[in-house]
Backbone as CSV, one residue per row, in Angstrom:
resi,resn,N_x,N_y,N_z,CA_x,CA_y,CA_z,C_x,C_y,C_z
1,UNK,-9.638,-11.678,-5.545,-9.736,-11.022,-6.831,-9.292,-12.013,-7.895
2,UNK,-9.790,-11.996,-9.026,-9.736,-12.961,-9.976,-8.324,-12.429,-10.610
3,UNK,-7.874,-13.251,-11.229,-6.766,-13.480,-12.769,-6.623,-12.352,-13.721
4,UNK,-7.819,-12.292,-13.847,-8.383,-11.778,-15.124,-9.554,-10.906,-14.577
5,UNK,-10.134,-9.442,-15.148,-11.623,-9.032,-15.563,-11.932,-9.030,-16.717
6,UNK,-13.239,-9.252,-16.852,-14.298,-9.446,-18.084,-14.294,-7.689,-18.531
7,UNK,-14.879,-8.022,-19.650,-15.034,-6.664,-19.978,-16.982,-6.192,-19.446
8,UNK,-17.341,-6.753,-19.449,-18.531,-6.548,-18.589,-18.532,-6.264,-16.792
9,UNK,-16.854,-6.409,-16.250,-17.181,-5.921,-14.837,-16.618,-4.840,-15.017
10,UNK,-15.394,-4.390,-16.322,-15.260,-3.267,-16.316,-16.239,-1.903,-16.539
11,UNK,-16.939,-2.655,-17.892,-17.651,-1.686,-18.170,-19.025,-1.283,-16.649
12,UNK,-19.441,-2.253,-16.220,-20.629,-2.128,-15.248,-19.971,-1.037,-13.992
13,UNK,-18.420,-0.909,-13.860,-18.155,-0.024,-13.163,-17.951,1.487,-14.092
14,UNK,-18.104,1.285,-14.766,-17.799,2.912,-15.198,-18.888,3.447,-15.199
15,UNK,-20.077,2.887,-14.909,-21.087,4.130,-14.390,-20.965,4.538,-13.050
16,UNK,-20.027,3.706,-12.420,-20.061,4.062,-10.422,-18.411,5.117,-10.337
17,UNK,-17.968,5.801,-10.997,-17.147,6.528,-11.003,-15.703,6.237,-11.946
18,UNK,-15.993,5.183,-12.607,-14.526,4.701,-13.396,-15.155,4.869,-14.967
19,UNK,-14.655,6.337,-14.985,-14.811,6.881,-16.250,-13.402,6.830,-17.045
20,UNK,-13.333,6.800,-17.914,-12.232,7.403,-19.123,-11.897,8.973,-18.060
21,UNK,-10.292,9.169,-18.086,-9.592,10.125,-17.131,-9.278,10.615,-18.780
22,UNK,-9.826,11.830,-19.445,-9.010,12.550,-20.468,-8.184,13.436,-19.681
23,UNK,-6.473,13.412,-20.582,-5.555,14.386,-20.054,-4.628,13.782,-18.799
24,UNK,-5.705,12.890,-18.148,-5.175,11.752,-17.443,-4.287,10.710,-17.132
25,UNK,-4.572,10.163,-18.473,-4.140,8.547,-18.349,-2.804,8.209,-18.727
26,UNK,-2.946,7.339,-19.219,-1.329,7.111,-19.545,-0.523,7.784,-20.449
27,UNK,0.230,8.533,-19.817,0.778,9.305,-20.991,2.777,8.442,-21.489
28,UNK,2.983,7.688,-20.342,4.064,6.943,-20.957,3.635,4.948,-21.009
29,UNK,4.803,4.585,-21.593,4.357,3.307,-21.900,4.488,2.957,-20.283
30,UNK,4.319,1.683,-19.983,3.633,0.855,-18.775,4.836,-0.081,-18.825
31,UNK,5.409,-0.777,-17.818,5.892,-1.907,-17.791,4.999,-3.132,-17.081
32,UNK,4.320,-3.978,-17.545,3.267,-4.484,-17.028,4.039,-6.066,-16.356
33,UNK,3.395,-6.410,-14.990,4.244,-7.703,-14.626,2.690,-8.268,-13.309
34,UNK,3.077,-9.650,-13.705,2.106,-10.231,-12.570,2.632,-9.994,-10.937
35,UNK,1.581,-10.306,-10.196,2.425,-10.435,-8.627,0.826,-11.437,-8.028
36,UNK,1.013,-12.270,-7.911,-0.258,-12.970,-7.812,-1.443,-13.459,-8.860
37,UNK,-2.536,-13.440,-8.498,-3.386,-12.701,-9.698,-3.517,-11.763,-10.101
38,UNK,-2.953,-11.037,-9.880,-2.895,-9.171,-10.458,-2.065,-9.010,-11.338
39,UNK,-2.471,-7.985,-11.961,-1.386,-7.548,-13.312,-1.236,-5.905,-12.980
40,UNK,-0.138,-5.628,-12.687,0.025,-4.180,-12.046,1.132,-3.629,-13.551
41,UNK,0.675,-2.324,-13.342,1.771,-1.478,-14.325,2.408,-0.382,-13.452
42,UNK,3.667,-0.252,-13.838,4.624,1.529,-13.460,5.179,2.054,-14.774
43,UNK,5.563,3.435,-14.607,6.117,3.293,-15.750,7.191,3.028,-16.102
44,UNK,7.870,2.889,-17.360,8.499,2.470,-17.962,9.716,3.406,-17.828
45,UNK,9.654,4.515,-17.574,10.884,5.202,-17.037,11.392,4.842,-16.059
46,UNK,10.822,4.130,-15.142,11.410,3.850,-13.668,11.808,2.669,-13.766
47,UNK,11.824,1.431,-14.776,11.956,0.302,-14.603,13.421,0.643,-14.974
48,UNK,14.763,-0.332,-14.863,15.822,-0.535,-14.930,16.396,-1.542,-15.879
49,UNK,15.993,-2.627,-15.423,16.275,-3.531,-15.751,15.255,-4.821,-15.193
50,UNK,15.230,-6.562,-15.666,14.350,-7.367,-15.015,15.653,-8.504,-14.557
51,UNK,15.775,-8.660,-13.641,17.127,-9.651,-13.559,16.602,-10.974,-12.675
52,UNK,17.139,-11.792,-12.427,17.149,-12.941,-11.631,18.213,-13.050,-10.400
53,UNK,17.624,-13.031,-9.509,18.311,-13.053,-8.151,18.793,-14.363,-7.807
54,UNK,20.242,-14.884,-8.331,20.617,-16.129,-7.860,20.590,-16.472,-6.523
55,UNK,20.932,-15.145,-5.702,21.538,-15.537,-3.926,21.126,-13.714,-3.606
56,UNK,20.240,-13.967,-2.178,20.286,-12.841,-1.589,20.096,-12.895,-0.133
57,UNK,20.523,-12.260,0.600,20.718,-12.264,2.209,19.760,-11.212,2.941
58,UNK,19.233,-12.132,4.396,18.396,-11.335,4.533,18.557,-10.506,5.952
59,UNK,17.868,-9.514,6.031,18.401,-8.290,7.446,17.607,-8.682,8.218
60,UNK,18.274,-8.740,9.074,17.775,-9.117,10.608,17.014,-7.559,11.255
61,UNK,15.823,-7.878,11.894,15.015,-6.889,11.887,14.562,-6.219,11.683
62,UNK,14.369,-6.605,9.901,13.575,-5.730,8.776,12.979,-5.444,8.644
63,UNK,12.056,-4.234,8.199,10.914,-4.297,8.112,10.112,-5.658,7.214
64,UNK,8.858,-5.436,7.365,8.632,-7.218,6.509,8.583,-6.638,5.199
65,UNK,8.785,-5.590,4.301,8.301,-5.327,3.067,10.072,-5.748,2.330
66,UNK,10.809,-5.568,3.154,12.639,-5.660,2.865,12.601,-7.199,3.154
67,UNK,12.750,-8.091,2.087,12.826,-9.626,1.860,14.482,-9.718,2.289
68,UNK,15.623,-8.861,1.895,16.931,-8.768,1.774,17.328,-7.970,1.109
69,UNK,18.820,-8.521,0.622,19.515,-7.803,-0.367,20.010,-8.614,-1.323
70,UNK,20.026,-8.122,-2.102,21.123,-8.851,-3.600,22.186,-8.504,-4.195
71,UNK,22.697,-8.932,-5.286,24.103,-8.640,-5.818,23.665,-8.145,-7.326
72,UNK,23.822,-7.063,-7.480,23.473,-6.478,-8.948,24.620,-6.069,-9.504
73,UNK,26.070,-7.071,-10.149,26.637,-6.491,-10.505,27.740,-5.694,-9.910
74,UNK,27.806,-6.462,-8.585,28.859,-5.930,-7.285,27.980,-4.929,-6.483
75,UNK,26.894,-4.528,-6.787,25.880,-2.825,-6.335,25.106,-4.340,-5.302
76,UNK,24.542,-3.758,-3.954,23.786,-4.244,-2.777,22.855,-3.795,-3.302
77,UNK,21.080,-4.488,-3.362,19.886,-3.710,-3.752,19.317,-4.448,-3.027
78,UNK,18.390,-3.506,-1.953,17.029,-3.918,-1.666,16.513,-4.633,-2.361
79,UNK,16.008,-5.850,-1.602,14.741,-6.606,-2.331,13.060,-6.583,-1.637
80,UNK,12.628,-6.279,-1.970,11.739,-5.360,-1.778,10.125,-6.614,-2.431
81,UNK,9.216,-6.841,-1.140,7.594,-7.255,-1.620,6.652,-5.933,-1.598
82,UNK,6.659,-6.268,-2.705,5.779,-5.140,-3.430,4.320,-5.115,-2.723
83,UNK,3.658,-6.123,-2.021,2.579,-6.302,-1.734,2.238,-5.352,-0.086
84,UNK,3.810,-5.592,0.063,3.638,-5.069,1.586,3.948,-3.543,1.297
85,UNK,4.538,-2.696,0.535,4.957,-1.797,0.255,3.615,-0.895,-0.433
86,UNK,2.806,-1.428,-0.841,1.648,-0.580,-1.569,0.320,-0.901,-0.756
87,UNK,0.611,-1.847,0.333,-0.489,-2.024,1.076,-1.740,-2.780,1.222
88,UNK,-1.771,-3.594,-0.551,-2.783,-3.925,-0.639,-2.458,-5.684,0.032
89,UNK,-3.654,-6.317,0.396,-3.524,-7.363,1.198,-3.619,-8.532,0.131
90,UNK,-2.941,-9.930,-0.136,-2.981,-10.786,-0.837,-2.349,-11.031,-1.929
91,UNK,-1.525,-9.332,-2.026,-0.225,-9.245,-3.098,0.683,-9.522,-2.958
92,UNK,1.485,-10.750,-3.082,2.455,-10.979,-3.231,3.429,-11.724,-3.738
93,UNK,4.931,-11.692,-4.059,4.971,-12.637,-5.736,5.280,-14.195,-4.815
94,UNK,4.975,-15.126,-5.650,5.224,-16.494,-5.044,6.782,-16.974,-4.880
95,UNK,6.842,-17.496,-4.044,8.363,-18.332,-3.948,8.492,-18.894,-5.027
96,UNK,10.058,-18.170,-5.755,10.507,-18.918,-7.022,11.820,-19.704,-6.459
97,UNK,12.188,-20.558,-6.991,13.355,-21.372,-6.571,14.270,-20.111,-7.195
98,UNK,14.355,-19.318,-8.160,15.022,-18.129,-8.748,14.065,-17.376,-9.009
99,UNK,14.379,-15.975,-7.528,13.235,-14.935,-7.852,13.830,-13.731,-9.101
100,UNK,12.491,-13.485,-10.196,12.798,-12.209,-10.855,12.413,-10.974,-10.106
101,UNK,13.203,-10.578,-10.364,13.314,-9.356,-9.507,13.030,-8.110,-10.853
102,UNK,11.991,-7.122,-10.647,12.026,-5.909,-11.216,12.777,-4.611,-10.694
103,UNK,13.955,-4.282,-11.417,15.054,-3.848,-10.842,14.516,-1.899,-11.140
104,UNK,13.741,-1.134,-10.108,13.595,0.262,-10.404,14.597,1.387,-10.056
105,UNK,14.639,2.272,-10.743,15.876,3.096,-10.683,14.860,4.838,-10.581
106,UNK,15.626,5.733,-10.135,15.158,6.759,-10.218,15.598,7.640,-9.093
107,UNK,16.538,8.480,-9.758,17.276,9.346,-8.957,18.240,8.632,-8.666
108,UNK,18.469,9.096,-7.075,19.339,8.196,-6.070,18.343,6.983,-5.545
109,UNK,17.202,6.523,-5.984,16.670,5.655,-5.373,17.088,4.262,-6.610
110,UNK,17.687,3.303,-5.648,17.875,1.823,-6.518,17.264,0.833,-5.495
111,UNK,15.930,-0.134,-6.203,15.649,-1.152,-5.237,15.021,-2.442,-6.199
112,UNK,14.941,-3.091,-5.752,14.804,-4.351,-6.549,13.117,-4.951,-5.978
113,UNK,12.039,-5.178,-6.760,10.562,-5.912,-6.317,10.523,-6.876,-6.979
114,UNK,10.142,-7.909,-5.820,10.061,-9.449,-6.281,8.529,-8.858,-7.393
115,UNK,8.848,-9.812,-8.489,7.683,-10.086,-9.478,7.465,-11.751,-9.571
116,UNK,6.489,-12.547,-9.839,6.297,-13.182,-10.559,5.966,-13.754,-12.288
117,UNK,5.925,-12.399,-12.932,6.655,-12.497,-14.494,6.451,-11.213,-14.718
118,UNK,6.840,-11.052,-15.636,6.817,-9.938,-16.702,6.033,-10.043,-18.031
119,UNK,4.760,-8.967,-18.001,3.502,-9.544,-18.949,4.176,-8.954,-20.332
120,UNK,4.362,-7.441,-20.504,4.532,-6.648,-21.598,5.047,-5.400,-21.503
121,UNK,5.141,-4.929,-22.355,5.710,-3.304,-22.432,4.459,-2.555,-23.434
122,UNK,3.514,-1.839,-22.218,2.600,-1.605,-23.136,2.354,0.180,-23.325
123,UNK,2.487,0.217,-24.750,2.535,1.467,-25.120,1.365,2.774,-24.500
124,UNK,2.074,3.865,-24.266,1.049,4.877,-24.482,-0.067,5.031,-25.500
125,UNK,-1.322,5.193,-24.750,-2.140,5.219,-25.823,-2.700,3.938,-26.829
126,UNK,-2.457,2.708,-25.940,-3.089,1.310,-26.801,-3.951,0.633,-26.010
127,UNK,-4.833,1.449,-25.498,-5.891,1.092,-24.432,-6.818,2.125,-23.818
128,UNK,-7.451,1.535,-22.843,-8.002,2.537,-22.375,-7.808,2.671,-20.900
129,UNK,-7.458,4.260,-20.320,-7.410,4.547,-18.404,-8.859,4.865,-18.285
130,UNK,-9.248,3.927,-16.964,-10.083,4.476,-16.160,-9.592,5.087,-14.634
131,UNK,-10.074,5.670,-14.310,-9.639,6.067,-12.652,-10.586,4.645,-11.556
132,UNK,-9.633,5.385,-10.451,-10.608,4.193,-9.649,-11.785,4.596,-9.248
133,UNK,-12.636,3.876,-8.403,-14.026,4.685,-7.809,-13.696,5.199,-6.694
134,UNK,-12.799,5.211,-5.625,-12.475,6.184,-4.484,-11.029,6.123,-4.747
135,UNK,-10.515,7.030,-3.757,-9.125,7.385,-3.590,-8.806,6.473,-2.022
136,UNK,-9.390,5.762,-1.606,-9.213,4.714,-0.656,-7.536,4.394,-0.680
137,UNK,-7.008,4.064,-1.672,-5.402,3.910,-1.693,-4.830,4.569,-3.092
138,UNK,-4.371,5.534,-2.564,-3.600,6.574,-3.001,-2.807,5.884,-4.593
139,UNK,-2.228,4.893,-3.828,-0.756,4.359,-4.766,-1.691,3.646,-6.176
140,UNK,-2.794,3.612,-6.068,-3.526,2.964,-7.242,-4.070,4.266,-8.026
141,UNK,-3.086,4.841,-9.728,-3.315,5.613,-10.383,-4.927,5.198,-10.802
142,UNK,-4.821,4.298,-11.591,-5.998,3.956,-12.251,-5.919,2.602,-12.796
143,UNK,-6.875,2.022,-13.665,-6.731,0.486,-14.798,-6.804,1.087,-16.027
144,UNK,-5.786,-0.055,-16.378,-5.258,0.274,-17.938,-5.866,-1.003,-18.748
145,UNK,-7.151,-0.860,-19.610,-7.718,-2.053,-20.403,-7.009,-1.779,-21.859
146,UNK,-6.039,-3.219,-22.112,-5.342,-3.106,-23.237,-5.860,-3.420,-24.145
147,UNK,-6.320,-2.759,-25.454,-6.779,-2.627,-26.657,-6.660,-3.912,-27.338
148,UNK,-8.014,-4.241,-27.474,-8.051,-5.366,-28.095,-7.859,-7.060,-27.646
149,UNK,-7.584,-6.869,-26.189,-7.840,-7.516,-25.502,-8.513,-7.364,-24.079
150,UNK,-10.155,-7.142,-24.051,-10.954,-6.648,-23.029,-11.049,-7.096,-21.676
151,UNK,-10.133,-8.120,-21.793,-9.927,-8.849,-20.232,-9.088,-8.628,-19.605
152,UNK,-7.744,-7.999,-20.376,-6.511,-7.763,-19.560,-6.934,-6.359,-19.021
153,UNK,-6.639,-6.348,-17.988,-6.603,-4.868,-16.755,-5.102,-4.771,-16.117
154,UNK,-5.022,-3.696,-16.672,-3.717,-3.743,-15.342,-3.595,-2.750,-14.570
155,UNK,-3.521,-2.936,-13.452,-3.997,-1.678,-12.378,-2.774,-1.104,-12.124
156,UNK,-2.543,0.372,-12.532,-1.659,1.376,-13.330,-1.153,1.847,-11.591
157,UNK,0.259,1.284,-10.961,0.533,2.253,-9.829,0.990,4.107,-10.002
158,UNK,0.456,4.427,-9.480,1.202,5.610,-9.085,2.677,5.855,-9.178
159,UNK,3.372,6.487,-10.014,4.904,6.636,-9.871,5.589,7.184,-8.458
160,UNK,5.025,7.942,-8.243,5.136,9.114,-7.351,5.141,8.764,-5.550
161,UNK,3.873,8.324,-5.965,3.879,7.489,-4.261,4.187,6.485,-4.190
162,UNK,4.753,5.554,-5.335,5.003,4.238,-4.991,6.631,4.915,-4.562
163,UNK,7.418,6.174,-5.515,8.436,6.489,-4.625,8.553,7.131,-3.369
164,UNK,7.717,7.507,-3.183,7.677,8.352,-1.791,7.359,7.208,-0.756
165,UNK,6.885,6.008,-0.925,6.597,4.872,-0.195,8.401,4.314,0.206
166,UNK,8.999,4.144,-1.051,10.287,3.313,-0.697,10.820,4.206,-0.398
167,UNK,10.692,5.630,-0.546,11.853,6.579,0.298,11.505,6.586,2.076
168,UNK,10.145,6.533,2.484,9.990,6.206,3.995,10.363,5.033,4.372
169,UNK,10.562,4.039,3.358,10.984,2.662,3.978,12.912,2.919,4.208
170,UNK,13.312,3.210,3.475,14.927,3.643,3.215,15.602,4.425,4.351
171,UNK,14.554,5.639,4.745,14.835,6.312,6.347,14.096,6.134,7.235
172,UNK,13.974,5.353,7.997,13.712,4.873,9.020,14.406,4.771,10.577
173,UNK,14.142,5.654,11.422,14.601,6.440,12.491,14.500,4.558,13.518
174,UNK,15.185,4.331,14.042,14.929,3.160,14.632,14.797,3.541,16.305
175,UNK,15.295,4.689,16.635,14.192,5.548,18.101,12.956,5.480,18.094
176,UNK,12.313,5.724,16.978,10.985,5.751,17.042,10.203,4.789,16.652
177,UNK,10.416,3.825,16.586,9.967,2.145,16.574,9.870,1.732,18.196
């Protein structure tokens, strides 16, 4: 998958099911961050903080999506590849000599996803949602084309299942492995 879409591969898909979602789309701002070539958004309620992971240690017989843990401030946080956690294949942030870490909060859930940067904070309503063309993977809400610039896409996760994803990773019965 490329960097970037044109606004001509967007538009050529919205006759194959990626229409404008009215009532739909984004109704809070986005925290938008690279992880490869991709530009993914969550929202902006769930983000925490963006910090830099000087030193983090890693668990012996982890699942592979749990990189380690870190030090947030005396608090232990999951560090967490986002690529392995949402499923999609080829996502994942690159080895930084100092990884940023996108620090999400919500509820009792605290975990930390390697990013490779942080694009923007992009408002409700300064673009346009399309949905996807199947429901093939759940955790992909829709793409968010930011206004006024027809190339940026950022493919809008799911709040919901991206938490219900790290809450099955968090309890994990080790009998049944």
């Amino acid at each position: 998958m490329s960097a970037r879409f044109s606004t001509e591969s967007v538009d050529s898909k919205a006759g194959y099911g990626m229409v404008p979602a009215p009532g739909a789309g984004v109704e809070h701002s986005l925290c938008a961050f690279w992880l490869g070539n991709r530009c993914f958004g969550v929202d902006v309620g769930m983000v925490g903080e963006i910090v830099t992971a000087e030193a983090s240690i890693t668990i012996p017989m982890a699942r592979p999506a749990l990189r380690g843990l870190f030090n947030l401030r005396g608090t232990p946080v999951p560090l967490m590849q986002l690529g392995d956690v949402i499923g999609i294949e080829g996502v994942s942030a690159k080895e930084n000599a100092v990884p940023i870490v996108l620090v999400i909060r919500s509820r009792d859930l605290l975990v930390g996803i390697l990013i490779d940067r942080m694009e923007a904070v992009l408002a409700a309503g300064s673009g346009r949602f399309s949905t996807p063309e199947s429901d093939e993977n759940p955790i992909i809400r829709g793409f968010f084309e930011v206004a006024g610039t027809p190339t940026r896409v950022v493919t809008v996760l799911d709040h919901a299942v991206l938490l219900e994803r790290f809450d099955q990773l968090r309890y994990v019965d080790s009998r049944a492995e």
